[in-house]
C-alpha positions as a Markdown table, in Angstrom:
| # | Residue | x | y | z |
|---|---|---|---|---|
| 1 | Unk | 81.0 | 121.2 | -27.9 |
| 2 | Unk | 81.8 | 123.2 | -24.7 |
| 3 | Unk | 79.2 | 124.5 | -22.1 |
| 4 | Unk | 78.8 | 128.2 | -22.4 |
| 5 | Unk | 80.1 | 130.4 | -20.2 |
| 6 | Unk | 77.5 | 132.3 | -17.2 |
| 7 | Unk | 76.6 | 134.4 | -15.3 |
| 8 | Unk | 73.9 | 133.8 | -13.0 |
| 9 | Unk | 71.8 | 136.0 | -10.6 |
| 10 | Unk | 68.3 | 135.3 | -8.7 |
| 11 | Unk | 65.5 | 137.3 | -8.1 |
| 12 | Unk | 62.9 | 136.4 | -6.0 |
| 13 | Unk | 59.1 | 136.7 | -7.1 |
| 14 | Unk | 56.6 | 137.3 | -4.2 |
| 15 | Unk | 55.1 | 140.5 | -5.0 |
| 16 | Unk | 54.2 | 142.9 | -7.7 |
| 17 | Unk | 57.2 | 145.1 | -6.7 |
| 18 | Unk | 58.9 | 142.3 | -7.5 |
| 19 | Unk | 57.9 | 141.6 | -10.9 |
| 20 | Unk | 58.7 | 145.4 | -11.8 |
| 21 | Unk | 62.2 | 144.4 | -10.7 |
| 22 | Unk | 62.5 | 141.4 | -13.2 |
| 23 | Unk | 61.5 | 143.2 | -16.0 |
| 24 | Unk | 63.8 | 145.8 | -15.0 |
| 25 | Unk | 66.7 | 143.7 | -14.8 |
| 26 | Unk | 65.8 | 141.6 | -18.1 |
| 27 | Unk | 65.6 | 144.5 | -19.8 |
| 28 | Unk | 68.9 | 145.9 | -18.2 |
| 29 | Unk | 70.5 | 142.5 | -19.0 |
| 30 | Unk | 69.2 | 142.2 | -22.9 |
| 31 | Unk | 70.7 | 145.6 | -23.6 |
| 32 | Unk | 73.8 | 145.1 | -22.0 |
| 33 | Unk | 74.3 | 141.9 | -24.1 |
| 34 | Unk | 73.6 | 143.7 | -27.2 |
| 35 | Unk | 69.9 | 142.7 | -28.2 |
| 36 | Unk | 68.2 | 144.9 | -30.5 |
| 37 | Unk | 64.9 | 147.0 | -29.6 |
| 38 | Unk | 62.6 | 144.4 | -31.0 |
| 39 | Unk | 64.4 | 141.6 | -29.5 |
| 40 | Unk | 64.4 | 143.3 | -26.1 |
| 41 | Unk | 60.7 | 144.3 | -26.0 |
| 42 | Unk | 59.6 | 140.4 | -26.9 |
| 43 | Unk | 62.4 | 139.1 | -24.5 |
| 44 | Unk | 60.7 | 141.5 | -21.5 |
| 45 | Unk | 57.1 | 141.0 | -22.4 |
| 46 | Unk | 57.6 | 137.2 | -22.5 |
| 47 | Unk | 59.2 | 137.4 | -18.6 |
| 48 | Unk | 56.7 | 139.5 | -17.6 |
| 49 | Unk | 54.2 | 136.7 | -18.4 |
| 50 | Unk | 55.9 | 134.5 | -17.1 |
| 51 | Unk | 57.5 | 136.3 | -14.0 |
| 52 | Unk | 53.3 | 136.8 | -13.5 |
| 53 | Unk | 52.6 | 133.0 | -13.9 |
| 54 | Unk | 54.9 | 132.2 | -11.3 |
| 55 | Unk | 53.3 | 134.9 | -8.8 |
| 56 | Unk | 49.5 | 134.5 | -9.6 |
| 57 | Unk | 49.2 | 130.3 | -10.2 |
| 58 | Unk | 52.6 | 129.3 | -8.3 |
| 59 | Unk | 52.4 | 131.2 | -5.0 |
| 60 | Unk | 55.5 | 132.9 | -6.2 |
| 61 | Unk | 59.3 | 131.3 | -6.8 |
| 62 | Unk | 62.5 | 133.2 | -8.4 |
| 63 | Unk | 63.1 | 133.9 | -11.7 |
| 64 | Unk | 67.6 | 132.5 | -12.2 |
| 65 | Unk | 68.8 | 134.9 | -15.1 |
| 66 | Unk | 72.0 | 133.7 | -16.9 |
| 67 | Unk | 74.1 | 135.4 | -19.0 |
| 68 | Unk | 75.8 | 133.3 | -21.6 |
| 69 | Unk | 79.0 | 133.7 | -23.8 |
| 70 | Unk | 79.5 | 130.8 | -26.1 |
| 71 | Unk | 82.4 | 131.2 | -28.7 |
| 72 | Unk | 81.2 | 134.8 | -30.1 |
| 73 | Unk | 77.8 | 134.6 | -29.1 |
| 74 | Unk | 75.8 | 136.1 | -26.5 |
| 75 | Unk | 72.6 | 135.2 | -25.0 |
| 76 | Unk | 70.1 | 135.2 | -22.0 |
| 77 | Unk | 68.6 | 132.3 | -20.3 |
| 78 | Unk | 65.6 | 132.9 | -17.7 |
| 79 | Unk | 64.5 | 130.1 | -15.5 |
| 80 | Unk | 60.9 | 131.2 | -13.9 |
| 81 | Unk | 60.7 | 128.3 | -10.7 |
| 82 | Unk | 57.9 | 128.0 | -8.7 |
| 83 | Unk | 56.7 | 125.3 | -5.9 |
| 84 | Unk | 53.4 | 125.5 | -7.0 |
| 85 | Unk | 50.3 | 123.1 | -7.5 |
| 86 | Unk | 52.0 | 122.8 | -11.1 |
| 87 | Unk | 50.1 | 122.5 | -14.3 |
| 88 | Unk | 47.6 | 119.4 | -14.3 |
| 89 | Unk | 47.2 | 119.7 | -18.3 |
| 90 | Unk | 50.0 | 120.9 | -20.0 |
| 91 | Unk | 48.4 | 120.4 | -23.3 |
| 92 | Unk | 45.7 | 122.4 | -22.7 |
| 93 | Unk | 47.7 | 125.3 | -21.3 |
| 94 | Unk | 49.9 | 125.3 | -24.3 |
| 95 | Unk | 47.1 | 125.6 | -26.5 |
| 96 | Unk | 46.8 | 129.4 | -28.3 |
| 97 | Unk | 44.2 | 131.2 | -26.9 |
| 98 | Unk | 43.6 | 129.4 | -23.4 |
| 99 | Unk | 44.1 | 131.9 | -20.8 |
| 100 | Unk | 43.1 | 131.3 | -16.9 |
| 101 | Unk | 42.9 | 135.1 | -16.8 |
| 102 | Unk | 45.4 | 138.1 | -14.8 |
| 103 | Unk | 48.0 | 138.1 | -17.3 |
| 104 | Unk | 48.6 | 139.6 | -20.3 |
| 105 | Unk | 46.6 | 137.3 | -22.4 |
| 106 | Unk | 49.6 | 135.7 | -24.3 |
| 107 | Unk | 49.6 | 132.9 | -22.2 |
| 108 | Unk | 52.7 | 130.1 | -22.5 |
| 109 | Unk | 52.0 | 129.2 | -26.5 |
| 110 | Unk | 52.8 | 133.4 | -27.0 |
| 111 | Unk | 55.5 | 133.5 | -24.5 |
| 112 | Unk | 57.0 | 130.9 | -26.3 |
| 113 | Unk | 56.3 | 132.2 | -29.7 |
| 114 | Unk | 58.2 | 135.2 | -28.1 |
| 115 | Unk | 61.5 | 133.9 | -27.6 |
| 116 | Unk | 64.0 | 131.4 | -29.8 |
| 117 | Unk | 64.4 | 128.6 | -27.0 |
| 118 | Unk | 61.3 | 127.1 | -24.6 |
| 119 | Unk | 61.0 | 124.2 | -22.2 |
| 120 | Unk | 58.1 | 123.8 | -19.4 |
| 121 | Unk | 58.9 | 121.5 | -16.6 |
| 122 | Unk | 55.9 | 120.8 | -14.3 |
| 123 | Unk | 54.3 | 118.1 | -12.1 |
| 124 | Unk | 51.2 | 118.6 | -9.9 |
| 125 | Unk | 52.1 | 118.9 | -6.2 |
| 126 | Unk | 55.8 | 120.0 | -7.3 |
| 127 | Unk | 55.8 | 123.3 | -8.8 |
| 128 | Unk | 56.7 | 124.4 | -12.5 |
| 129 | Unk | 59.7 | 125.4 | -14.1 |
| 130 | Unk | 59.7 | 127.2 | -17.6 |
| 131 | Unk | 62.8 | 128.3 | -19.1 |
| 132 | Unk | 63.6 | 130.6 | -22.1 |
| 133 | Unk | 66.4 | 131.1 | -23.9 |
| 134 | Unk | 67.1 | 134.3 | -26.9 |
| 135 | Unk | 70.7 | 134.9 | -28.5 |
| 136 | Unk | 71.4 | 138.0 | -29.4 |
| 137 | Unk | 70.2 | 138.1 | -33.4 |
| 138 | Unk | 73.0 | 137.0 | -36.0 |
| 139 | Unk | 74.0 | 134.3 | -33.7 |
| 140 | Unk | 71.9 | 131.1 | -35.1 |
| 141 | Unk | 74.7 | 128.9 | -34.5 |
| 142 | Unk | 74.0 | 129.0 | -30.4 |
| 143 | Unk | 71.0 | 128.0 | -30.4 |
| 144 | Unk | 71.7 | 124.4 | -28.9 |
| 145 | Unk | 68.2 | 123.6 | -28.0 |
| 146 | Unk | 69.3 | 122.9 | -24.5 |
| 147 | Unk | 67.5 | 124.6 | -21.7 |
């Protein structure tokens, strides 16, 4: 199989203004691709947790948003990157319900109930990378598992 075409652009995250901006442009870049209402309101809410994760317990990073064409389907892939104190338990911060407080209470398990693709990449003392991936509905076939 092919890689999938993209488009990349990178936003930083360092302030609140800033995480206005990435749901902005999320939302901007899931309509444009032709996600559905629904689709675009769990796509957005899941960033904003995230984009807010990277601010509040990373000291902040950049959120890489790629658009991706593969064959006839479309998708979005957000990378939220942060040089952080990273996440010491990973289990535990997985687990529904656990919240360390200031977001908007789905924590990572909901963000990634959110979205069709998830992978969390973090080591203390080196920061955290979580990237999600959604297709645009009616496009099963994409959805490579790769982040």
């Amino acid at each position: 199989m092919h890689a999938p075409l993209a488009s990349t652009t990178r936003l930083p995250i360092g302030s609140d203004v800033d995480l206005g901006r990435v749901r902005q442009h999320v939302r901007q870049a899931a309509a444009g691709l032709g996600f559905g209402l629904v689709q675009q309101t769990k796509l957005v809410t899941a960033a904003s947790e995230l984009a807010r994760n990277t601010l509040v317990h990373g000291g902040g990073g950049h959120l890489e948003m790629t658009r991706l064409e593969e064959g006839a389907g479309r998708g979005l892939r957000l990378s939220f990157v942060d040089a952080g104190p990273g996440i010491r338990d990973v289990e535990l911060a997985m687990t529904d319900g656990y919240t360390s407080g200031g977001g908007l209470g789905l924590g990572l398990s909901g963000a990634r109930r959110l979205v069709q693709e998830f992978a969390l990449d973090s080591r203390p003392g080196q920061g955290t990378t979580v990237t999600i991936t959604d297709w645009v509905t009616g496009f099963p076939s994409a959805r490579t598992g790769a982040p």
